[in-house]
C-alpha positions as CSV (number, residue, x, y, z in Angstrom):
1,X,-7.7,-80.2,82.3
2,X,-9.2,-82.4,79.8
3,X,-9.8,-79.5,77.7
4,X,-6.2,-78.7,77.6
5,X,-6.2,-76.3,80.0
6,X,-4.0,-75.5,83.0
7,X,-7.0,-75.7,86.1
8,X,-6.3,-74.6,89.7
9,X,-8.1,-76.3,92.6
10,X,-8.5,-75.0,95.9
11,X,-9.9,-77.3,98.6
12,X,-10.5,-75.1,101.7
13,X,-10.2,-76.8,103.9
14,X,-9.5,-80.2,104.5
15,X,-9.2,-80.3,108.2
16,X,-13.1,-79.8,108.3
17,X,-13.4,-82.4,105.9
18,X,-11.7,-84.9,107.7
19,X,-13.1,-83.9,110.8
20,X,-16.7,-84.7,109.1
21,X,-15.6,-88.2,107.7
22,X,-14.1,-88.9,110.9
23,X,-18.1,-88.0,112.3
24,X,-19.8,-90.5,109.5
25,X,-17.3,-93.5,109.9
26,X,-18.1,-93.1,113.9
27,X,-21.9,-93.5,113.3
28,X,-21.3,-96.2,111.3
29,X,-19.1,-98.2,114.0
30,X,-15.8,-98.0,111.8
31,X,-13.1,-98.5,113.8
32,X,-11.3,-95.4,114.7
33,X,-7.2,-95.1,114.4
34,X,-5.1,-92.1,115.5
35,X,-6.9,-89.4,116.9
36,X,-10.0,-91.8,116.1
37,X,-9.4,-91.0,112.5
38,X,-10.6,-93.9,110.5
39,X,-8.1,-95.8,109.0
40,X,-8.2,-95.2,105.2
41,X,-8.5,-91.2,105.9
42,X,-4.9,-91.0,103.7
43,X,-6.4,-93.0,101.2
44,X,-9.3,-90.6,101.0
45,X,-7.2,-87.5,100.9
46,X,-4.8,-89.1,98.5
47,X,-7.5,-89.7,95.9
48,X,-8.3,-86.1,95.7
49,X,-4.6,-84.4,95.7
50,X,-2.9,-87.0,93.3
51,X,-5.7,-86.2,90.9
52,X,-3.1,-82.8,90.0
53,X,-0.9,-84.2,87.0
54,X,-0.1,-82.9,84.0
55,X,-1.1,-84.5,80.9
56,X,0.8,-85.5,77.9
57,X,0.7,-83.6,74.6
58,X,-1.5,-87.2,73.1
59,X,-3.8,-86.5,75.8
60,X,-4.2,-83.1,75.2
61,X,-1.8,-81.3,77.3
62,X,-3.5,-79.9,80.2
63,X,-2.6,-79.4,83.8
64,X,-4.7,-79.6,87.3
65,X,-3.2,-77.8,90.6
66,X,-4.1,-78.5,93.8
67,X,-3.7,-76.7,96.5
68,X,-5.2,-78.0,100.0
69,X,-5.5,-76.1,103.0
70,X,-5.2,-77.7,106.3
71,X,-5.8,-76.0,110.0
72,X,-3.5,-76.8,112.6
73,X,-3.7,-76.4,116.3
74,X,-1.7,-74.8,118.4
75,X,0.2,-74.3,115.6
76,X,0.9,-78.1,115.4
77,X,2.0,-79.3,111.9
78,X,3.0,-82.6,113.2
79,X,-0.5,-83.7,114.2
80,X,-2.3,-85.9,111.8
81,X,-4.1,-84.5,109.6
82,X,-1.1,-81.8,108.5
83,X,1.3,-84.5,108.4
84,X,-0.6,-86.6,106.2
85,X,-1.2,-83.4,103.6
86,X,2.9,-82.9,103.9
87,X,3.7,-86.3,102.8
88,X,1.2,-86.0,99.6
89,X,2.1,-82.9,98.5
90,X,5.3,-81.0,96.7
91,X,5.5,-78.8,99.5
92,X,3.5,-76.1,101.9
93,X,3.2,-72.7,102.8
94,X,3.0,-72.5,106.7
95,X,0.9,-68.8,107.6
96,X,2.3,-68.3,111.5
97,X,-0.4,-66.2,113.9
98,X,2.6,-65.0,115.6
99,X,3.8,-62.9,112.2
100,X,0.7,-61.9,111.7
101,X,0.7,-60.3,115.0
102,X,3.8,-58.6,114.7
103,X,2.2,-57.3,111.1
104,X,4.2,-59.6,108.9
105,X,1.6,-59.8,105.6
106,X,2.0,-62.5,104.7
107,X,2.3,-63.9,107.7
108,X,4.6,-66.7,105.9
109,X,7.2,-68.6,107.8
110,X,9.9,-69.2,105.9
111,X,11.8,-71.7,108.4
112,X,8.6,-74.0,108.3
113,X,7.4,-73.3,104.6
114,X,8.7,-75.9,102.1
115,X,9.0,-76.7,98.6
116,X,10.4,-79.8,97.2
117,X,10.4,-78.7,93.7
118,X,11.3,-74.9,94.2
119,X,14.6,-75.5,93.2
120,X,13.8,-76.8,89.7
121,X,10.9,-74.5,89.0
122,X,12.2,-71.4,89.9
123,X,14.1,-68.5,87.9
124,X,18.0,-69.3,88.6
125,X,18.2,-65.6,89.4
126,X,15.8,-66.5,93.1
127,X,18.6,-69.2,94.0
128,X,21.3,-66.8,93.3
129,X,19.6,-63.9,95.2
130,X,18.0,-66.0,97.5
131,X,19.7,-68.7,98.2
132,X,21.2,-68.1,101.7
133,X,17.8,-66.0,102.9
134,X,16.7,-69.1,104.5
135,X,19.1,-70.2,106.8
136,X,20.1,-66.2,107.6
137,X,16.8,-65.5,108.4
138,X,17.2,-68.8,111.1
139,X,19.5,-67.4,112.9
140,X,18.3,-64.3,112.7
141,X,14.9,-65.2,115.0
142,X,17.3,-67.6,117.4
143,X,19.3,-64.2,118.3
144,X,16.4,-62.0,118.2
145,X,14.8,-64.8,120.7
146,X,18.1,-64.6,122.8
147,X,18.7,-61.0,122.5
148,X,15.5,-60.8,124.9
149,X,17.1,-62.0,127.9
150,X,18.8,-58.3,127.6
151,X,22.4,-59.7,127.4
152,X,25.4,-57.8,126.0
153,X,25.9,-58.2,122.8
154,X,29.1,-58.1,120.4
155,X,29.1,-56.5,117.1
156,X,28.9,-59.5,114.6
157,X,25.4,-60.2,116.5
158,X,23.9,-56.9,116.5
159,X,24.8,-56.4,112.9
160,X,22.6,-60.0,112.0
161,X,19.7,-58.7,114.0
162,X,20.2,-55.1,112.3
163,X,19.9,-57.1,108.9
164,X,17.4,-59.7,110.0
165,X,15.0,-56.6,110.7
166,X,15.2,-54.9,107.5
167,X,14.6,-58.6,105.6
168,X,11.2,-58.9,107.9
169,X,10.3,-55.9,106.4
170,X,11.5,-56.6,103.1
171,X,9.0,-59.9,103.3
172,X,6.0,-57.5,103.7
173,X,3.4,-57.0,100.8
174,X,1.8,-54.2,101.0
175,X,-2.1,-54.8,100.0
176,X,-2.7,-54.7,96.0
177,X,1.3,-54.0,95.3
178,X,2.3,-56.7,92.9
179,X,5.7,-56.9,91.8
180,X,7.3,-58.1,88.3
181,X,10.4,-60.7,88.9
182,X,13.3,-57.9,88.4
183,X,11.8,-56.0,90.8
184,X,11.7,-59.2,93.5
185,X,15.3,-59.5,92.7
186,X,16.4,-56.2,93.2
187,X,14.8,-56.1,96.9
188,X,15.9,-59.5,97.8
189,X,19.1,-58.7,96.7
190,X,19.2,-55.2,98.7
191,X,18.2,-56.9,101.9
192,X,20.5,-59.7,101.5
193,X,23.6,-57.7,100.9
194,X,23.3,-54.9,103.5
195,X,21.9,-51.8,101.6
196,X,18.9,-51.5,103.9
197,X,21.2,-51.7,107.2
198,X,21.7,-47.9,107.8
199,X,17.9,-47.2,107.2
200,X,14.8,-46.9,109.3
201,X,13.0,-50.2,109.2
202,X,9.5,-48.1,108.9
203,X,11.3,-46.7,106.2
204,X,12.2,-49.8,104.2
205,X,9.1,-50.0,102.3
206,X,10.4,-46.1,100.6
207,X,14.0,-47.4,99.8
208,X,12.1,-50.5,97.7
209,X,10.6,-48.5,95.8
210,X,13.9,-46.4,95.0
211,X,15.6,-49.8,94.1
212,X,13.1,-50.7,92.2
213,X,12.7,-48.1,90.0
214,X,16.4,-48.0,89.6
215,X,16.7,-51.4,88.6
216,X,13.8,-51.1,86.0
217,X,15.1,-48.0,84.5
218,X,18.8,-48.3,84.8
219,X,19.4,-52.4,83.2
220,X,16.9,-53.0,80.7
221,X,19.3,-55.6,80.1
222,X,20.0,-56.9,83.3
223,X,16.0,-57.2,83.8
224,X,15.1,-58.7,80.3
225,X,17.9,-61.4,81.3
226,X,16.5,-62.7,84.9
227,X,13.1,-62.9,83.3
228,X,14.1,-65.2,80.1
229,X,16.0,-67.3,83.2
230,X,19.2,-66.8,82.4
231,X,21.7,-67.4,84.9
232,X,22.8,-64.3,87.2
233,X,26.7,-63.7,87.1
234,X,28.4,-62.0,89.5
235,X,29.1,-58.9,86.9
236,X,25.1,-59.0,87.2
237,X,24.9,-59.1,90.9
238,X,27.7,-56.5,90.9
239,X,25.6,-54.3,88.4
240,X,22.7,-54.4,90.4
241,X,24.2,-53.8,93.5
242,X,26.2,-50.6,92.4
243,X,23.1,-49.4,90.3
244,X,20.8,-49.5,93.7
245,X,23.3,-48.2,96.1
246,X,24.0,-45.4,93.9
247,X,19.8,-44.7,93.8
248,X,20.0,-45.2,97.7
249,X,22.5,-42.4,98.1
250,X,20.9,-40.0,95.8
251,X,17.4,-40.9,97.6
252,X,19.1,-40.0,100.9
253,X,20.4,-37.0,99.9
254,X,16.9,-35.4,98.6
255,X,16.3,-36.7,95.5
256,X,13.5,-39.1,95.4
257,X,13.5,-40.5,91.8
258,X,17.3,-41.7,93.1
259,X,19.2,-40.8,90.5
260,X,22.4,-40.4,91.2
């Protein structure tokens, strides 16, 4: 960072390291706080994270990330340690071990996972794509939790669950299979707006790849516009969605390039 350089720092993981200063300020008869904790085990943790800045151009422009990671318990974010880490940092990423069960990869949580500064950082085209994902995908798990219980259900319900299916595949990464930004958009946008409902949901992973070669290869445009940031208009949305349900018919009717 002092060279000017933008750094990344990983501290894996901090949980163990307060758990061994909490082991050294016993022996030496500090007294113990919350969870027996010593009291200044914030300030500790504070020194390292607020140590990520980024520099002025007169100080030679550089930039340090941090990014901690904490273990919970039980799946606890609200014990002490976690908390702590929330309150210093711009956000977190929450990995559930019930998604990674049911082979979400990444197992992230999306209902627990927070960013403070996502909004400002990101492309505008995520917000416009994305912007509702969060609170669909909510209810979503609340009626997929209910839908248990093996009650009747009416046809506005079993057309969110339909949905919220094909978006929990849609959040998958397959291993090694990185994807530029258009490409992102294109399946977001597909979830979001229904395109995936009629299909198989061990299928989905097929139709992105339709979508996104459609995208790619159909609005040069349209792509070289969501990566310079510009805003996404509805025409654009309206593009996009045409141009990858016209690929998704021509894919279901043989053709797998999907052109239409």
């Amino acid at each position: 960072m002092a060279q000017g350089r933008d750094t990344l720092i990983v501290y894996d993981d901090l949980t163990r390291h307060a758990r061994a200063y909490r082991e050294l300020s016993l022996l030496l008869r500090r007294p113990p706080g919350r969870e027996a904790y010593p009291g200044d085990i914030f300030y500790i943790h504070s020194r390292l994270l607020e140590r990520a800045t980024h520099l002025r151009d007169e100080h030679g422009g550089g930039s340090l990330t941090a990014l901690p990671i904490v273990e919970t318990q039980a799946q606890n974010i609200s014990a002490y340690i976690p908390t702590n880490l929330i309150s210093i940092t711009d956000g977190q990423i929450y990995l559930s071990p019930d998604l990674f069960e049911k082979g979400q990869l990444p197992a992230i949580d999306i209902g627990t996972s927070v960013s403070r500064v996502g909004g400002k950082v990101q492309l505008p085209a995520y917000r416009a794509v994305a912007g509702n994902l969060r609170l669909m995908y909510a209810q979503f798990e609340e009626l997929e939790s209910f839908s248990r219980f093996g009650t009747q259900l009416d046809d506005d319900t079993q057309a969110k669950l339909t949905r919220g299916l094909r978006v929990r595949e849609v959040l998958k990464q397959r291993e090694h299979d990185l994807l530029d930004v258009p490409e992102q958009i294109a399946v977001l946008l597909a979830a979001t707006e229904g395109l995936f409902d009629d299909a198989d949901p061990e299928g989905i992973a097929a139709l992105e790849d339709v979508v996104q070669r459609a995208v790619v290869q159909n609005n040069d445009d349209l792509c070289t516009k969501i990566t310079s940031g510009d805003r996404l208009e509805d025409a654009d949305r309206k593009a996009l969605i045409d141009t990858m349900r016209r690929a998704l018919v021509a894919a279901k009717n043989g053709d797998r390039d999907g052109n239409a």
